[in-house]
C-alpha positions, 0 to 999 in steps of 0.5 A: 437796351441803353446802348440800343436806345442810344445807338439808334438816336444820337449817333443816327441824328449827328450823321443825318445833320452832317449829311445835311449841313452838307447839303446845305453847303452844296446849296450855297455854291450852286447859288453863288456859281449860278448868281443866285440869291442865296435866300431863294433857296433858304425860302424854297418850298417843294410846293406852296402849302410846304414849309422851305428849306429853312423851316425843314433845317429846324425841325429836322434840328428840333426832333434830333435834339428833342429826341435825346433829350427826353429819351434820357429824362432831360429838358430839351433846349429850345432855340430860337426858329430865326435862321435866314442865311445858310451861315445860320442853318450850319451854325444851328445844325453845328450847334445841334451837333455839338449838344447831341455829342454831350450825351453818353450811352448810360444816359438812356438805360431804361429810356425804352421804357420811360413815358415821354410826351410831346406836343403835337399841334397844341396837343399832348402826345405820350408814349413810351420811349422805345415807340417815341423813337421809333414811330416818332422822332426817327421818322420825323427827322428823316421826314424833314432831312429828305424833304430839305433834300429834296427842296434842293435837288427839285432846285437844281443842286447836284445832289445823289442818293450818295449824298443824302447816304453819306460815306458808308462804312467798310 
């Protein structure tokens, strides 16, 4: 069950965060093609009671990098949520890939079954790991990777289905 907890985190999340960060690269010449400055899409919103792009990059961030970390019994790293630029975004997703690749399978043997807790809005959620990443931290980070897609496409950027896909296997 260890390479299934892992399988279906950290190599789900580092692929999430590629697509994203190549969305967001996307962005940036769109705004730079267009003469647009680049911080009215990093501060875009789908709606004024949501949170922009940029505070969608960090939590999309926080719940891949959250997720392994407890998953397999470790102190999740926290990082500072200051990034304004999208030089800043991609060194925090290149940043959050780079932690997520230090983790090995045998990392998360018994993490189905191993209790985490979270906080959530001041308050402690617990659950067993297999519901954490399932019910939880997955549908979180795909939350916030489609949301900041969509942040972008409602924008203008050219982006597809494909895009957010990414290449598929053979």
């Amino acid at each position: 069950m260890a390479h299934l907890m892992y399988d279906a985190s950290v190599p789900v999340f580092i692929r999430g965060l590629r697509r994203l960060g190549e969305h967001l690269k996307k962005a940036e010449a769109y705004a730079q093609a267009r003469k647009i400055e680049p911080a009215v899409l990093v501060n875009a919103r789908l709606y004024p009671d949501m949170l922009p792009l940029s505070r969608q990059v960090q939590i999309a961030s926080d719940h891949a990098r959250g997720a392994a970390a407890r998953l397999a019994g470790l102190e999740r790293p926290s990082y500072a949520d200051d990034e304004t630029t999208f030089d800043e975004l991609q060194a925090r997703i290149d940043k959050t890939v780079a932690y997520l690749e230090t983790f090995r399978p045998e990392q998360f043997e018994g993490s189905e079954e191993r209790t985490v807790q979270v906080p959530v809005r001041g308050h402690p959620i617990t659950f067993k790991g297999r519901s954490y990443l399932f019910d939880f931290a997955q549908p979180n980070f795909y939350f916030h990777t489609v949301t900041a897609y969509a942040i972008l496409r409602h924008s203008g950027v050219e982006l597809g289905k494909l895009d957010f896909l990414g290449p598929l296997p053979a």
